[in-house]
N, C-alpha and C positions, 0 to 999 in steps of 0.2 A: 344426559342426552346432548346436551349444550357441547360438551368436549367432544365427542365424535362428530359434529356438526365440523367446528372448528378442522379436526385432523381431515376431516372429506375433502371440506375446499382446499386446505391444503394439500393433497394430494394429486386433487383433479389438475388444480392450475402447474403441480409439479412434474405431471406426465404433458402437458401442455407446453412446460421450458421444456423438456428432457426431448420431446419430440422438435423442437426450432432448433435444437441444436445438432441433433442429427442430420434433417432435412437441409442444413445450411451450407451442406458440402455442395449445394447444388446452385448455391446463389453467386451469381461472376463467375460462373464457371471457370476454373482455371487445372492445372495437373500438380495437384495435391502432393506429389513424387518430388516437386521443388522446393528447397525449403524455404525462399522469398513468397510461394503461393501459397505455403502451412504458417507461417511461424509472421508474414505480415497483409495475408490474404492478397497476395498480387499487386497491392500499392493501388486499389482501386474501389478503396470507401471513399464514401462521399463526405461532403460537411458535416452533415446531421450524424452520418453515420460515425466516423470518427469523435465528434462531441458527445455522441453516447458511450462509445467505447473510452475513451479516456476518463468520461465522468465515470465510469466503472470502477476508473482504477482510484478516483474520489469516495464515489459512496461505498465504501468496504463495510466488512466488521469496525475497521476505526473509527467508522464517522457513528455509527450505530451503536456499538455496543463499546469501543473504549474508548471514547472520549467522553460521553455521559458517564457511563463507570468511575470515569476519573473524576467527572463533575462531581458524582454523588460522595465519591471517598474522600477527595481531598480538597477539592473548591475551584475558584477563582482562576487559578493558575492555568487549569486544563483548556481555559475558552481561548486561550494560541492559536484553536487549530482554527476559527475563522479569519485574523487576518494571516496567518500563515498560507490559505488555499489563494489569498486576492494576492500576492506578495508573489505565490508558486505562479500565477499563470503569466506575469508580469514577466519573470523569465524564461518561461515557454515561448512567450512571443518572440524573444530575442531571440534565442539559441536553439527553436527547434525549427522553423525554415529554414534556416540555414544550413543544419544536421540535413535536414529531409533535400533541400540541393546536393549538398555534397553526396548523399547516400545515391541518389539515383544518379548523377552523374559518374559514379566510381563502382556503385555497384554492392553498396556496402549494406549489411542486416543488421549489424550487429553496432554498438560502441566500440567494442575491442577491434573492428576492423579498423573503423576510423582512427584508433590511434596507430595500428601497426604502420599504416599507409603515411599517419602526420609524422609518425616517430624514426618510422624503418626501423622498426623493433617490433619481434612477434613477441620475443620474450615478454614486455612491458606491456604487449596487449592478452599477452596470457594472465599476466598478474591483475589487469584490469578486468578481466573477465570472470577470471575465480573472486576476485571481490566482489562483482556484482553477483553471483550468483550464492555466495556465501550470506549478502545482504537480505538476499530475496527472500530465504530460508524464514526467519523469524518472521516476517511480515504474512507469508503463506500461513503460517503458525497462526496465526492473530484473525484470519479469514476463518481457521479450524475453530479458534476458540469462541469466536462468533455462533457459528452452523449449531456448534452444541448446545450454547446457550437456548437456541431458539426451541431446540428439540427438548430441553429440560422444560422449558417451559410448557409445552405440550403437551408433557410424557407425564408431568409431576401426579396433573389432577388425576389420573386414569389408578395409579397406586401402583403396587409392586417394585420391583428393583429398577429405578428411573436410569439410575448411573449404566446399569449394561445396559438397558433397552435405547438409551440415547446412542450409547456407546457402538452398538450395532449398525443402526441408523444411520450414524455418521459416517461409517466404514461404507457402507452401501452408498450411500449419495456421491461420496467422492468414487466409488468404482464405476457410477455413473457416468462422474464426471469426465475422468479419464478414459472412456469407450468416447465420449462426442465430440472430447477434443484432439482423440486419437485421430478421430476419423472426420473431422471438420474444420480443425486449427482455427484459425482466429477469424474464419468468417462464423463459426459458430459460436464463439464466446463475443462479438460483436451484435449479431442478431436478438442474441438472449440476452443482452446487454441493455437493449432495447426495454425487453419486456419487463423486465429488473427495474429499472430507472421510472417507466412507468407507474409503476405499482408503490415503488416510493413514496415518489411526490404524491401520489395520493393518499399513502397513509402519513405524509408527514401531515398533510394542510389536512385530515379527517381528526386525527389525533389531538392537533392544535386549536384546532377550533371546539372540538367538545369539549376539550379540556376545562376553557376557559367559556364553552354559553354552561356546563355544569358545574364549573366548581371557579364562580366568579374572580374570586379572590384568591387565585391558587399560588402565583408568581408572591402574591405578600405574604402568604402564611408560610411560604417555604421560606423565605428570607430574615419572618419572623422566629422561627424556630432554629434558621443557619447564618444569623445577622454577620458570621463572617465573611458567608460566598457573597457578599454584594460590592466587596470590596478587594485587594488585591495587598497580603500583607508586603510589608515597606523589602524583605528577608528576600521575597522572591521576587522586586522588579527586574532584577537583571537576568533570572531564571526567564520569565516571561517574554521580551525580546530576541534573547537567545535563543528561544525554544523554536519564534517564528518564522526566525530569519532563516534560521539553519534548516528547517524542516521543510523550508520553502527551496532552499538551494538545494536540496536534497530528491525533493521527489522526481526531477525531471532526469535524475540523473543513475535514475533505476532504470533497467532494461526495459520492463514491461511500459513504463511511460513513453519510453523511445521507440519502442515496438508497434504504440497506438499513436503516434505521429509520425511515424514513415508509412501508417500503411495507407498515409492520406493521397489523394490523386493528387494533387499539386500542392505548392509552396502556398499556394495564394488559400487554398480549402483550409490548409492547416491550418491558416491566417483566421479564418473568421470561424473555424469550430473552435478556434482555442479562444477568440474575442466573447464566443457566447458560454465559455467554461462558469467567467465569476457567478452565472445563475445558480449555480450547485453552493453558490457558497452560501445564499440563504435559507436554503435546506438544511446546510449543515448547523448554521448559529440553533435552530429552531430547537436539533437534534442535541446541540451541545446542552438547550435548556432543560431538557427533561429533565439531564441529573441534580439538577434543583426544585422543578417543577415538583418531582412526585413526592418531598418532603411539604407539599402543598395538597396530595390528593390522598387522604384518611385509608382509602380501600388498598391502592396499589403502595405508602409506603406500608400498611401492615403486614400486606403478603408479602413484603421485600425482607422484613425482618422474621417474621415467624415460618412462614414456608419456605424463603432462600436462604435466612441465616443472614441476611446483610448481602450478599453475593452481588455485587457492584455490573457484573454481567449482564445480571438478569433486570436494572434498572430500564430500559425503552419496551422489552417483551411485556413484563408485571406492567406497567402505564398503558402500556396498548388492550392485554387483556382485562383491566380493569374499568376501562373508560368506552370499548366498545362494543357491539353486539359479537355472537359467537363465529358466525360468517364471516365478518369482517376481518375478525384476527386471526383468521385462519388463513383469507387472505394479505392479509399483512406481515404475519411472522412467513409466508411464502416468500416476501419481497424480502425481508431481512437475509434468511438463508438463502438466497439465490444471490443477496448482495455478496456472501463470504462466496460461494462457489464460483461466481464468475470472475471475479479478480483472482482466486485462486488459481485457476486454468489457467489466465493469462500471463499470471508471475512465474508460472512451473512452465510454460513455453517459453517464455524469456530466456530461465537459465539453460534449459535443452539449446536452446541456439547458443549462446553463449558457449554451452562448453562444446559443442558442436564444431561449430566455428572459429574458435578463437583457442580451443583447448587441445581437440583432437588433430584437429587439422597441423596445427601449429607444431604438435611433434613427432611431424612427420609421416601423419598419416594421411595422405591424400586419397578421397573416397570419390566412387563416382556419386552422382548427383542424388539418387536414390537411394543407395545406401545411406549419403548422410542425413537426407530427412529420417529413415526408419531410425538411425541411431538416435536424431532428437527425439523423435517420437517416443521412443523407449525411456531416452534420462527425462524427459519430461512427468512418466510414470513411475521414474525413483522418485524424484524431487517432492513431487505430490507426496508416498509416501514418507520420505525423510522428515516433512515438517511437520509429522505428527507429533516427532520425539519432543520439538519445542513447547508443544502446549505445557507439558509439566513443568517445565521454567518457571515460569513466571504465574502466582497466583491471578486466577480470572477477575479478579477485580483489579488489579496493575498491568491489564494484560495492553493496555497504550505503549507498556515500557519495549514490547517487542519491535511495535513498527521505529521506536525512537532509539532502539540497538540499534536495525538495519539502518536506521539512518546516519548514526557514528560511523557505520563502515562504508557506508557508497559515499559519503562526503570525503573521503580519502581522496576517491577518483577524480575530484572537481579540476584539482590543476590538468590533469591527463584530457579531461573532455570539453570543458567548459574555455579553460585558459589555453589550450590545445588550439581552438579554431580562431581565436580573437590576437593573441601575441606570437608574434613575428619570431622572436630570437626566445625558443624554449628547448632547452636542453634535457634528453630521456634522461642522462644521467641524474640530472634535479629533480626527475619528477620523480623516480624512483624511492631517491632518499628521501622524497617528502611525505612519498606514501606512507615508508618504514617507520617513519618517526609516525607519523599520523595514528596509525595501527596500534604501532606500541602502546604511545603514550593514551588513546582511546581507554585500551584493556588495561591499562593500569588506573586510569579514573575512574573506569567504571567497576571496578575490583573494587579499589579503595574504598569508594562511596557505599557500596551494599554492604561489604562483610567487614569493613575495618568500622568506619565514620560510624553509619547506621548500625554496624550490627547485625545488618538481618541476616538469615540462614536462607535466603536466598535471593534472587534479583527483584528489588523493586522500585528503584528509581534508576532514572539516567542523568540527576544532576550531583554534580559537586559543590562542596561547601567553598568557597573563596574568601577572601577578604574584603570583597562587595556584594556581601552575599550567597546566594546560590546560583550557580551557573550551569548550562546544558554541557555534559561532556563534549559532546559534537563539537561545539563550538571550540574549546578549550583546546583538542586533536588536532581543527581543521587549522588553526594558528599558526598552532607549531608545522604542519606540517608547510605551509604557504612560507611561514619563515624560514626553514631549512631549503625550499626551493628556490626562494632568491641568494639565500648565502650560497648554496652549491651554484647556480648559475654566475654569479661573480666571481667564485674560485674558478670553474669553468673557462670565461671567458677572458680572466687573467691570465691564465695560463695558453690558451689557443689563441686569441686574440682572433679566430673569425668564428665568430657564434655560427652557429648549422640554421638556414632559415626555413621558413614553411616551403614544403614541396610545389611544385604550382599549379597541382591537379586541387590544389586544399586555398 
């Protein structure tokens, strides 16, 4: 009886999002037919509103289901991802008022516009755009591989064929998804953002707290029995700064982050939604603990081992269904899935404007204004389903390694965006060859590492071995490519002798 208790409340509270998100085409009313009013809601969230919407694009399936996952597999190393978010908003303050100035003074949606206009190159902001949408891919994946876990978990006790009745499930929720942000763009995936984020923190701090008034000593005996995860082996320290530094450069530099600070009303909102961002990040250490915590709680690591087989996924759903009543975790695995769906929505709008804007446009298709919302509307409805193919990638216990692909490949773009608005004399021709080499030499480390180094038969890490250790590809890419952007810019400039400088609208 307990497990349909549980599926009720989950459902009630899921027609409860599924209805905020439709209704939300109605909130700041604007004409949906623009694709600045679908794709950044009219640039007219508030503080609160905008820090919920970006903490969206925080609390995902990563923060929930793979980074504890990783906790639980492999240890120490995975706890990156809290000063990586304090590190990440450090450079949102920097570089995302300023985006969001330039963007409403020029008129710009996208990243790929800002560079066509810094560069006078569409070409280069096509390539910037097909990278970031390429990046976006795996990370949407990683939202999928979340919603399912939650629905395994669900589905398991009830018996029968779990894997298709998840598997349906999940088809269904995302055709949901895609009818509200069809038809409410990102005031809808902002509102329900809300209610997401809510439902969170409350089951982070219900989780944590019973955790530890029932099972005292839970944090010692899990350390007792993993006396490695308390410490951080000597093999991976240069993994571990790599991992936060890069991942911090990285996330602002995804469309969908840039998408939830342009839709801010001013430079100065962006200012203080981004200053109250680091709150998400005590959520997240809480959530990194699980994956050691439940080697501490007897009921949920048993059910991790005998009913998931070890399945690293199912680490935060098995803690929560073990430690609370049947209500609860029905409400709470609703917060979990609604965590992957709503940053899913939002990263599949991203690349809909991306290739919208900076793909379609750019070769020579000039659309009137409504045509080219309906066109995003639609690749927003591939993209959704294109990044189903990714879940099979990557085993759901490794499944951190996807959002840590996309981040090898949007770190490409850093000279293009980041070193775009800040330096004077930047040459497209340098940043081009810096991307190429970047890309390259990415997919050959990350090649190397999985199926040469490792072995494995298929992807499960993003670092490389070194000769200081282990290192985050990302990192090892973005070098080379930064190097080749200063060598080309000094051949450049030796040869022209007048560098090209920033336009003066930038």
């Amino acid at each position: 009886m307990s497990d349909y208790v549980e599926i009720a409340v989950f459902l009630v509270f899921f027609v409860i999002f599924v209805a905020v998100g439709f209704l939300a085409k109605n909130f700041r009313k604007g004409n949906l037919n623009q694709l600045p009013e679908w794709a950044l809601g009219g640039r007219r969230l508030g503080t609160f509103l905008v820090w919920f919407l970006v903490g969206a694009d925080l609390y995902t399936a990563y923060t929930f289901i793979a980074v504890p996952s990783s906790m639980y597999a492999v240890g120490s190393i995975y706890f990156f991802a809290v000063p990586y978010v304090s590190l990440a908003f450090a450079i949102a303050m920097i570089t995302m008022p300023k985006l969001w100035t330039l963007s409403k003074k020029n008129g710009y949606v996208t990243a790929g516009d800002f560079v066509s206009d810094r560069f006078n190159s569409n070409a280069l902001a096509m390539i910037i755009a097909l990278t970031g949408i390429v990046a976006e891919l795996p990370y949407i994946a990683l939202q999928i591989v979340g919603m399912r876990a939650i629905l395994t978990g669900m589905l398991t006790p009830l018996g029968g064929n779990v894997n298709l009745a998840s598997n349906i499930a999940l088809v269904l929720a995302i055709i949901v998804l895609i009818a509200f942000t069809y038809t409410s763009g990102l005031r809808g995936t902002s509102l329900t953002a809300v209610m997401k984020d809510i439902i969170i923190f409350t089951t982070v701090i219900v989780v944590i707290v019973t955790v530890f008034v029932a099972y005292h000593s839970a944090l010692h005996e899990a350390f007792t029995i993993k006396p490695v995860y308390a410490d951080l082996p000597p093999k991976f320290y240069n993994a571990y700064w790599t991992l936060f530094i890069m991942s911090a450069a990285a996330l602002y530099l995804y469309q969908h982050a840039i998408n939830g600070s342009l839709s801010s009303m001013s430079a100065q909102k962006l200012r203080l939604s981004t200053a109250l961002l680091p709150i998400y990040g005590i959520g997240l250490a809480f959530l990194a603990l699980f994956g050691v915590i439940i080697y501490g709680v007897p009921a949920a690591y048993h059910m991790l081992n005998i009913t998931y087989h070890n399945n690293g996924a199912m680490v935060v759903p098995t803690l929560i269904a073990s430690v609370t009543p049947s209500w609860f975790t029905g409400f709470a695995f609703l917060g979990i899935f609604i965590g992957g769906l709503v940053p899913a929505a939002i990263m599949s709008m991203s690349q809909a404007t991306l290739l919208t804007r900076n793909v379609i446009r750019y070769l020579g298709r000039e659309l009137e204004e409504k045509r080219e919302t309906f066109i995003a509307k639609l690749s927003m409805v591939f993209f959704q389903l294109l990044a189903l193919a990714f879940v099979f990638i990557v085993p759901e216990t490794y499944s951190i390694s996807l959002q840590l692909i996309g981040g090898i490949i949007i770190l490409q773009t850093l000279p293009a965006v980041f070193l775009g608005m800040y330096v004077k004399h930047l040459e497209k021709y340098a940043v081009v060859s810096g991307w190429l080499a970047g890309i390259v030499s990415g997919i050959y480390f990350e090649v190397y590492s999985n199926f040469v180094y490792f072995k494995y038969n298929i992807i499960k890490t993003t670092l490389m071995p070194s000769s200081m250790g282990f290192i985050f590809v990302g990192f090892t890419a973005l070098l080379i490519n930064l190097v080749v952007v200063a060598v080309v810019e000094v051949i450049v400039y030796a040869l022209h002798r007048q560098p090209k400088t920033m336009p003066e609208n930038i």
